[in-house]
N, C-alpha and C positions, 0 to 999 in steps of 0.2 A: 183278741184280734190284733191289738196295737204291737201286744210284748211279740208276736211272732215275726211282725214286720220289721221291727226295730232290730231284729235280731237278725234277720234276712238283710239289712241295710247292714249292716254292721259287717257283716260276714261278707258284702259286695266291696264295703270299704277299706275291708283287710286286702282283701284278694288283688283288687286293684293296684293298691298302693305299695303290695310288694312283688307284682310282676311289673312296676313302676320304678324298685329299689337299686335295681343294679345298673339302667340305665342314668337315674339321678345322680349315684355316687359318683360313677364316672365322668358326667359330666362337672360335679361340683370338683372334684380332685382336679380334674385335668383341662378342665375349662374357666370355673369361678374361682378357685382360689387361684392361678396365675396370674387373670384379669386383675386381682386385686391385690396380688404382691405386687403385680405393674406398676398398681396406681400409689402406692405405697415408697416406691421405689422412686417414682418419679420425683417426691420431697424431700430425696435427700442426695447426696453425695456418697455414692458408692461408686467405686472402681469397678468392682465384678473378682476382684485379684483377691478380697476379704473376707470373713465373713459378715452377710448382711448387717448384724446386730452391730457392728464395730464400722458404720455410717454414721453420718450425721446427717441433723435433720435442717434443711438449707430450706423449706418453705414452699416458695414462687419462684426461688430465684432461678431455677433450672428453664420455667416456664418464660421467664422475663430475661431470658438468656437469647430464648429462640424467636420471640415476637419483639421487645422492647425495646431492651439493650443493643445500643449502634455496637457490634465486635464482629468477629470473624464467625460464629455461630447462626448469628439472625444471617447474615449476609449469607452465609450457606445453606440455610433455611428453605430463603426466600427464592434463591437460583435452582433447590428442587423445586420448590413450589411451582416455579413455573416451567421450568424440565415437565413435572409431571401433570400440568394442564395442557401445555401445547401436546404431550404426548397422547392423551385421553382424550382432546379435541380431533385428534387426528385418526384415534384409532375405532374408538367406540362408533362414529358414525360410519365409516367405511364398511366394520365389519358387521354390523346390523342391517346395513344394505344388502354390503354382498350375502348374507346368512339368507336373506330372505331372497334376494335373487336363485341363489342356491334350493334354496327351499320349495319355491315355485317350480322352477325346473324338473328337477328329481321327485315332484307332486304330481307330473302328467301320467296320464294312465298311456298316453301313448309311447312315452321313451321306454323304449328296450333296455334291459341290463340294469334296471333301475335300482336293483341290490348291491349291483358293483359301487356305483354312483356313489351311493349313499354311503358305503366303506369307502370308497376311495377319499371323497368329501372329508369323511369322522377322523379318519385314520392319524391323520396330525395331532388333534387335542388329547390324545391316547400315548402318542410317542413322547419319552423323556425327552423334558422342554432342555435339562443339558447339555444330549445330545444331538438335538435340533440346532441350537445354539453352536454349538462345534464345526457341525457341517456351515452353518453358513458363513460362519468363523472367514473358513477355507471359501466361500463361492466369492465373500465378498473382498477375499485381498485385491489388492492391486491387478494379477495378473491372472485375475478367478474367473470361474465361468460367468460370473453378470457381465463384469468388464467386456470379455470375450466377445460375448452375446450383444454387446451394444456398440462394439464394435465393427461388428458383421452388420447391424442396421444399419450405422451408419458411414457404413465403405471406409472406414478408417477415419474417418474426419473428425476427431474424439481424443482428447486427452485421455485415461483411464483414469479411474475416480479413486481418491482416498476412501470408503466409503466408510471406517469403522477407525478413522486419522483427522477426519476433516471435523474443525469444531466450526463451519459456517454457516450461518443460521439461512432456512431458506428465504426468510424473509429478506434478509442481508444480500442475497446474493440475488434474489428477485431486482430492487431499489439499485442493487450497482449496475444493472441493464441500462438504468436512465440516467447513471452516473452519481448516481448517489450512494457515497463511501465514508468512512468513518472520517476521510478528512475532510470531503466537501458536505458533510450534512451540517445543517444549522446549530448551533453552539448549545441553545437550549436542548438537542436530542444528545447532544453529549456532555456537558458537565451538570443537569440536573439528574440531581442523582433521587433517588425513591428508596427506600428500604437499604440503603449499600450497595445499588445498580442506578444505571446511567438509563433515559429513556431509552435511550439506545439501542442496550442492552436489554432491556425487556423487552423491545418490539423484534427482535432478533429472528422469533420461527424457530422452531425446531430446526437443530444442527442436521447435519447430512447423518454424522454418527445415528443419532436419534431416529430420525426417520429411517434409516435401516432396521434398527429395531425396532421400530411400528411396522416395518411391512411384512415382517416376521411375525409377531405377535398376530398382526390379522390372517395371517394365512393360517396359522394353528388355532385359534381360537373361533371362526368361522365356522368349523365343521359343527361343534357344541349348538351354536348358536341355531346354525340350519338345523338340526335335529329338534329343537325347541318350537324352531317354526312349522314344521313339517308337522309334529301333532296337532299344533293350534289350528293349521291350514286340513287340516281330515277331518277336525269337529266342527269346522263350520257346516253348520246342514246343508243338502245341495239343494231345499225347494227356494231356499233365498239367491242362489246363481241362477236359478230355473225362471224364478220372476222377474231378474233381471234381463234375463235373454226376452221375456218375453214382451217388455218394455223396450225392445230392441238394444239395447243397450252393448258396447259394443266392449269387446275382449280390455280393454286400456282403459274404457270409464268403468266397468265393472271390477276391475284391478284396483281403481284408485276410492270408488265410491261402496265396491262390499268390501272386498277381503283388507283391505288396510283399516279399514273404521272395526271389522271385527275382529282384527288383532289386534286392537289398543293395548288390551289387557298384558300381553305376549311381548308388543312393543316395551312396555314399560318395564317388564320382566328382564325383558334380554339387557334392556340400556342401562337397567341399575345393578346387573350383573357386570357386567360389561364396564360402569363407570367405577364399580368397588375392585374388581380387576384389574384396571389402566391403574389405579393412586396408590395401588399395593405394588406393580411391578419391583421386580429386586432378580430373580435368579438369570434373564437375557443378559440383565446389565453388570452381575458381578460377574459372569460365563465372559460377556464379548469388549468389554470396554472397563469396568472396575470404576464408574463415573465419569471417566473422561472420552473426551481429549480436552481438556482445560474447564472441568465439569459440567459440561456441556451433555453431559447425559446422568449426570448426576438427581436420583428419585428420591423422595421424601423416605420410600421401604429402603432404600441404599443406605440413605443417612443414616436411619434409627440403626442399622449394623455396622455401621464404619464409627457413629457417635458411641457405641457398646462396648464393641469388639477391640475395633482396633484404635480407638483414642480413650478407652479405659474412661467412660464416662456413661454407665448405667444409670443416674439418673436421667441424665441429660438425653439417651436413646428412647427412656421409657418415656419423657416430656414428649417429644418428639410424633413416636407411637399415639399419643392420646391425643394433640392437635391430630394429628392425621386422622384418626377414629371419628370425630366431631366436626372436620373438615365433611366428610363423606355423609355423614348425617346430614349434615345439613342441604349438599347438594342432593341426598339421596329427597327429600322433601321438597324442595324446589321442585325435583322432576316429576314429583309425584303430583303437584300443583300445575304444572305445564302441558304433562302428558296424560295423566288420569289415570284409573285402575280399570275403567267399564268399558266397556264398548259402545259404540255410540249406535 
């Protein structure tokens, strides 16, 4: 009885493991070993211009380059680092909202047309984010239809905006309303310096630059996210909306009290999709601005290719890449801490 078993296991073992084969190579080819020439790469001092073998092996110091060492590296570290927080601060919560504003709406059995909707909604996170980036390129010159259109609000009473020139942070420009400017702010917000920036200088906000490119990014990436919510929002059962109606309960506390406690799961889906997508941005920002205006839209995914490519320092890209990877990690488990996996 045993040997037939054993031979029956055997033969499930095979089978399995090599309709398992071509999927694993390919990932190990094209996914593990990269990951670990990365990490490999990172300890030494390659150009990219050699071959690997004809590096040297430099240790930490690529890593003690970008966090440590006061130089021109950490200082451009730290100016993405926070390029691409204020960026993720401003974008992940918006388009999570609007996703699920989105999602609710195009969820009623009463709206007509509701297939259109839902293509019209999708149709951005589908289109080359290149060419997306192009077009707004042109909406948002100087004398582009935003301008245009904000001009017509406001009966001409409007400068037109640099919108993808201007490196002013909105915070900056928020504090000059009360008269508060780089020359009348208090001494301590400008000559103490933190990492190779000035308080200053970190309390800045998202540049105008910047913020064009978050209002971009949420408007293409929203469609995805409402498509995520709209399933979670069909599998909530209806006897649980049905019990609440019959608690009286009205349309905005059964909003706030079923369907957002039983989207937690979905919540936390979208937001660490959403927060691994803001710290990876690179193709809006090499397409409409190339880091600037005065680095002011400068991204940690920008760096790791300008530190590669164009400053001939592949280790120093792939150091870069890997704080960034353990940066995410880490935030990714805080939210997971914050926000939960269950529904409540």
């Amino acid at each position: 009885m045993l040997a037939p078993l054993r031979s029956r296991q055997r033969e499930d073992w095979v089978a399995g493991y090599t309709f398992l084969a071509p999927a694993a190579i390919i990932l190990l080819i094209f996914l593990v070993v990269p990951i670990l020439f990365a990490l490999w790469i990172s300890f030494r001092d390659w150009s990219g211009l050699n071959p690997p073998a004809q590096s040297t092996w430099v240790g930490l110091r690529n890593y003690a380059d970008l966090l440590i060492q006061n130089n021109i590296r950490r200082t451009d570290f730290f100016i993405a680092l926070k390029n691409t927080t204020f960026y993720a601060l401003g974008v992940v919560p918006l388009q999570t909202a609007l996703a699920l504003l989105l999602a609710s709406i195009v969820n009623q059995k009463w709206l007509k047309g509701r297939t259109f909707f839902r293509t019209s909604f999708y149709l951005p996170s589908i289109t080359s984010s290149v060419a997306i980036s192009l077009i707004f390129m042109w909406l948002y010159q100087r004398n582009g239809l935003i301008n245009r259109l904000i001009e017509a609000i406001m009966l001409g009473n409007v400068q037109p905006i640099n919108w993808l020139a201007s490196p002013n942070g909105l915070i900056h420009n928020l504090l000059s309303l009360f008269g508060i400017t780089l020359r009348t702010a208090p001494p301590w917000l400008t000559h103490t310096e933190i990492l190779g920036q000035t308080v200053w200088q970190w309390i800045s906000g998202p540049s105008v630059a910047l913020t064009a490119i978050m209002l971009l990014n949420i408007w293409t990436t929203s469609g995805t996210m409402m498509l995520i919510f709209m399933a979670a929002l069909q599998d909530i059962p209806r006897a649980v909306y049905e019990a609440a109606i019959m608690d009286g309960a009205t349309s905005a506390q059964t909003f706030r009290y079923v369907t957002v406690p039983m989207l937690r799961p979905t919540i936390f889906f979208v937001v660490t999709i959403g927060l691994i997508g803001t710290y990876q941005v690179f193709d809006q920002v090499y397409v409409m601005t190339a880091g600037g205006p005065v680095k002011t839209t400068l991204t940690v995914a920008y760096l790791v290719y300008r530190n590669g490519f164009d400053n001939a320092a592949m280790g120093v890209g792939a150091a870069t890449a890997f704080i960034l990877f353990v940066l995410i990690f880490v935030l990714t488990l805080i939210q997971r801490r914050v926000i939960g996996e269950k529904a409540a």
